[in-house]
N, C-alpha and C positions, 0 to 999 in steps of 0.2 A: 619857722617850720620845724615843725618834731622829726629828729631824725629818727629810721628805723636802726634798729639793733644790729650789730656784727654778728654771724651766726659761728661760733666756736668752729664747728667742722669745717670749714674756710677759713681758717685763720693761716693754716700753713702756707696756704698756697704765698700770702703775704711774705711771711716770717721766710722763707724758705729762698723766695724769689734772689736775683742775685743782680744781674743787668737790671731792671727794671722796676725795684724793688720802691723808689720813692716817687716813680709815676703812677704803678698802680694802687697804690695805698692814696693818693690822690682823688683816682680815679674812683677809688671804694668812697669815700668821702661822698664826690658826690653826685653817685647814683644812690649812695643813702640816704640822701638830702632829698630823694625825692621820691620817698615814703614805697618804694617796692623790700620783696622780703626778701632776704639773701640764702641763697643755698649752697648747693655745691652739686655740680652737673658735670658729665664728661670730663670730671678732675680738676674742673676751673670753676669761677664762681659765678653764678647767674643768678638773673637778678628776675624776681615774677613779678606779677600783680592777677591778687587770684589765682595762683597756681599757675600761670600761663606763661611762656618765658619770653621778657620783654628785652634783655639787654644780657650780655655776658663778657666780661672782661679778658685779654687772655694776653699771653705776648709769645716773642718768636724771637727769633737770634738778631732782627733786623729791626723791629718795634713792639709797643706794645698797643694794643686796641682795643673799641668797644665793638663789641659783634651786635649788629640790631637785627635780630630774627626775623625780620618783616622790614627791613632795610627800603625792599624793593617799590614798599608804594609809600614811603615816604616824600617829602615836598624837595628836603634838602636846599633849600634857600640860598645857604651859604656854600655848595656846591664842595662838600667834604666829605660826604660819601662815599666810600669803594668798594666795586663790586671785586671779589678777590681774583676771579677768572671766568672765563665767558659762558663756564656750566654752571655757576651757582648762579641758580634762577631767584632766590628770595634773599637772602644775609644782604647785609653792607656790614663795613667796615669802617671805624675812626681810626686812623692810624698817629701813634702818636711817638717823638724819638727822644724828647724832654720834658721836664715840668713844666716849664716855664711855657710851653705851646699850650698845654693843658688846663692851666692860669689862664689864660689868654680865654681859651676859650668856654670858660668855665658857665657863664647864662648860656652861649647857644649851644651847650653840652645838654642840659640843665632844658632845656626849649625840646631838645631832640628825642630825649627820653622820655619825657610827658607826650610827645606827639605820637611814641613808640605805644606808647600805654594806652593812649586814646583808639590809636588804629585796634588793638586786641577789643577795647570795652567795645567799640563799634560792629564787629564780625569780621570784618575785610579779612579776606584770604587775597595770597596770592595766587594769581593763574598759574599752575607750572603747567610746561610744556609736557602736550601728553607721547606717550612711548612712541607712537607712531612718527612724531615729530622729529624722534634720534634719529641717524643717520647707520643705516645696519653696514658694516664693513664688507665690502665683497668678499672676503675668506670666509666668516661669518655667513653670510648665503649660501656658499658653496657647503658649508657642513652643513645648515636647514635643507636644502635640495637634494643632499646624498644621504640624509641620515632623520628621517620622520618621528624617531624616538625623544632625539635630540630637541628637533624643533619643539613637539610638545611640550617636552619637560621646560624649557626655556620659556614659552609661552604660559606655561602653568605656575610661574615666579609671580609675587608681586609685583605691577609694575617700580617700585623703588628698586628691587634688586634688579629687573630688566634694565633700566635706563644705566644702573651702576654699572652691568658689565658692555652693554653698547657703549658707551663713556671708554671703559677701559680696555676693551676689545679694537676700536679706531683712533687710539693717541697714537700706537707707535706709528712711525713714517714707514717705515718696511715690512713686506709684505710677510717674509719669513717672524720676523714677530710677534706680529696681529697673530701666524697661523700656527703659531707656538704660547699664546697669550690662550687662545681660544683649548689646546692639547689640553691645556694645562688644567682649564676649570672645567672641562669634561665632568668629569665625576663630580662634583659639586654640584653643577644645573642639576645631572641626572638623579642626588639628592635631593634636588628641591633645598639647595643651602644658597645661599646672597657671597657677592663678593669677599664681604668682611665678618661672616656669621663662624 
């Protein structure tokens, strides 16, 4: 099998890397091996087919991984998939903390990624949960009840940035936080701006 090419504007992330430096060059190997093109996405390196994003490699203080953008209607056979927490509706995760794990599993690496690719050439979307489905914070209500402006503006977001700030608006445990989370991105909803815009 013909490998695809390294794409120079990724090469840092390699070269650079310090912990994880000769698993992901591993792992560049062989998602190369299996003919998608390399790029360089959100600062890490992702890997397409047809311009679509099939796989993306990344690490973190703890491991490094393959992120499969479409994780979530995968078969996963060998039950090595992780979903990173109970909001991400689509990604999985290969988590990996040596080479020699990554040796090991280098065919059903290799299986995972083609099946990644097959799901995109076929259409498959995944279902995500619609807005309706978040869970609205009771402080969060009590501003839409007392304040009509607000609720529009908030309703007039994309649902991506809707779901972002219901997400972020119901993590803290206490009540004075959520109603100091919500203070806080006031002015933002009322721009019509996203959590992280």
């Amino acid at each position: 099998m013909t490998k695809y090419s390294t794409n120079s504007k990724v090469d840092f992330y390699f070269e650079e890397a310090d912990k994880w430096k000769a698993e992901i060059k591993e792992m560049r190997e062989i998602v190369l091996d299996c003919h998608l093109s390399e790029e360089l996405k959100w600062g890490s390196p992702c890997y397409t087919f047809e311009k679509v994003n099939i796989v993306l490699i990344h690490y973190f203080k703890e491991y490094c991984a393959f992120l499969f953008f479409k994780g979530a209607l995968m078969k996963d056979p060998d039950h090595i998939l992780i979903q990173q927490s109970e909001n991400v509706q689509a990604a999985r995760h290969i988590r990996f903390t040596n080479v020699e794990d990554i040796l090991s599993k280098k065919k059903i690496l290799k299986r995972y990624i083609f099946e990644a690719a097959e799901i995109e050439k076929s259409g498959q979307k995944v279902e995500l949960k619609k807005v309706s489905d978040f869970e609205v914070a009771e402080e969060l209500q009590h501003k839409f009840d007392s304040d009509k402006d607000f609720k529009k503006a908030f309703y007039a977001l994309t649902p991506g940035r809707q779901r972002a700030y219901l997400l972020h608006f119901s993590q803290p445990k206490q009540s004075k936080t959520r109603v100091a989370r919500i203070a806080k991105n006031i002015p933002r909803i009322l721009e019509g701006k996203g959590l992280n815009d």
